[in-house]
C-alpha positions in Angstrom: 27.7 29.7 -44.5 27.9 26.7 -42.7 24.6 25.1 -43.0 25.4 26.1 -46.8 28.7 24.2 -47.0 27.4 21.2 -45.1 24.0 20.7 -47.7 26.9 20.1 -50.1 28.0 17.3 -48.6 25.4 14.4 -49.8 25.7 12.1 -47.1 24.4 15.1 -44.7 21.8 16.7 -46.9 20.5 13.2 -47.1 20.4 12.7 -43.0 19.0 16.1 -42.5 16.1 15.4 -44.7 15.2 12.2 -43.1 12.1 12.9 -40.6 12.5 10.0 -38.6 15.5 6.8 -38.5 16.0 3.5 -36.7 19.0 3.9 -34.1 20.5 0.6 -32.8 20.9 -0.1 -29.3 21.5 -2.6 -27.0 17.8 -3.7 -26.5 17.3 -3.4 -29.9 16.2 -0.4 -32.6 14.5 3.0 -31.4 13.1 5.2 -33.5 14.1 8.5 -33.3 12.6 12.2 -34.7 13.5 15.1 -36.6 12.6 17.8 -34.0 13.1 20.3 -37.8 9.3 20.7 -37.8 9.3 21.9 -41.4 10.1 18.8 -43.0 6.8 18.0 -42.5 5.2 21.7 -42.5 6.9 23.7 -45.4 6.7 22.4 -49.2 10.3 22.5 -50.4 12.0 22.1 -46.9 15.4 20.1 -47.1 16.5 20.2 -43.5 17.8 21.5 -40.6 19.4 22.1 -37.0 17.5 23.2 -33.8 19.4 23.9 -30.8 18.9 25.6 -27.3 21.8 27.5 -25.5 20.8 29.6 -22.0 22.1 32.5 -23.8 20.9 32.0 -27.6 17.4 30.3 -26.6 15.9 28.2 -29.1 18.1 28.2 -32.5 17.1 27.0 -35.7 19.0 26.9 -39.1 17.3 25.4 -42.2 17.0 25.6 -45.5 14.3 25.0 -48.2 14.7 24.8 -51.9 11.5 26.3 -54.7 11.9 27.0 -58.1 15.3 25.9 -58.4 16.5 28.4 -55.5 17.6 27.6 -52.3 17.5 29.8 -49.0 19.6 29.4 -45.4 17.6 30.7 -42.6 19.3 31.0 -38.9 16.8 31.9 -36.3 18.3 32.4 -32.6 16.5 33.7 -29.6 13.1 32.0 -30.2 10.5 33.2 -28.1 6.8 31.5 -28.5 4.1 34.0 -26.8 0.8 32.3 -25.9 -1.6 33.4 -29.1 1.2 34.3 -31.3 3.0 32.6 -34.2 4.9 29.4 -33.4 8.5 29.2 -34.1 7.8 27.3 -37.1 5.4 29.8 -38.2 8.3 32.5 -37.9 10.6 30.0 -39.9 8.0 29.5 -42.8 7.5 33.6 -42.8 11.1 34.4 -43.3 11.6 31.6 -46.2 8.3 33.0 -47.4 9.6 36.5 -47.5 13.2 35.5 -48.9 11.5 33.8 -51.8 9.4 36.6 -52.3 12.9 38.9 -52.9 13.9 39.0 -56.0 16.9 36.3 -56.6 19.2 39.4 -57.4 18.1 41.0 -54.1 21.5 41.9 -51.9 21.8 40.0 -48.5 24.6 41.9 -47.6 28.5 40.9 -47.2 30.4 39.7 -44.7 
């Protein structure tokens, strides 16, 4: 609900979205990254947050927009096991699978 509320703001969708951006400092610009690997990985991605806490792991919440819906997906705990799906690939599944739903599909209630 979060992520949700702060996509409406324009001036943060629009950051969010950016893959990359020149950063001033004193020496002089630095180019920093978008660590939200499905900006450049998932067709409809709009952006996103990763984190890492000791007790949450890695976290992830993003969203992605496709035929004029738009899903919020927070992932905490990320595990990567050698041979398995990456965490983006777990990202891209669960968009994948709420797209799938129908967009009249419950999600629950809070």
């Amino acid at each position: 609900m979060i992520f949700r509320a702060a996509l409406a703001n324009p001036v943060f969708a629009l950051i969010t979205a950016e893959p990359s951006a020149m950063f001033p400092t004193d020496t002089g610009e630095k180019q920093i990254l978008n660590a939200d690997e499905l900006l450049q990985r998932y067709p409809g991605a709009i952006g996103g947050k990763t984190g890492f806490t000791n007790a949450a792991r890695k976290t992830f919440v993003g969203a992605a927009a496709r035929n004029g819906r738009r899903l919020v997906i927070a992932m905490m705990y990320g595990l990567i096991h050698e041979g398995g799906p990456t965490y983006w690939d777990q990202a891209a599944s669960l968009l994948d699978w709420g797209f799938a739903q129908s967009p009249q599909a419950a999600v629950g209630s809070l």
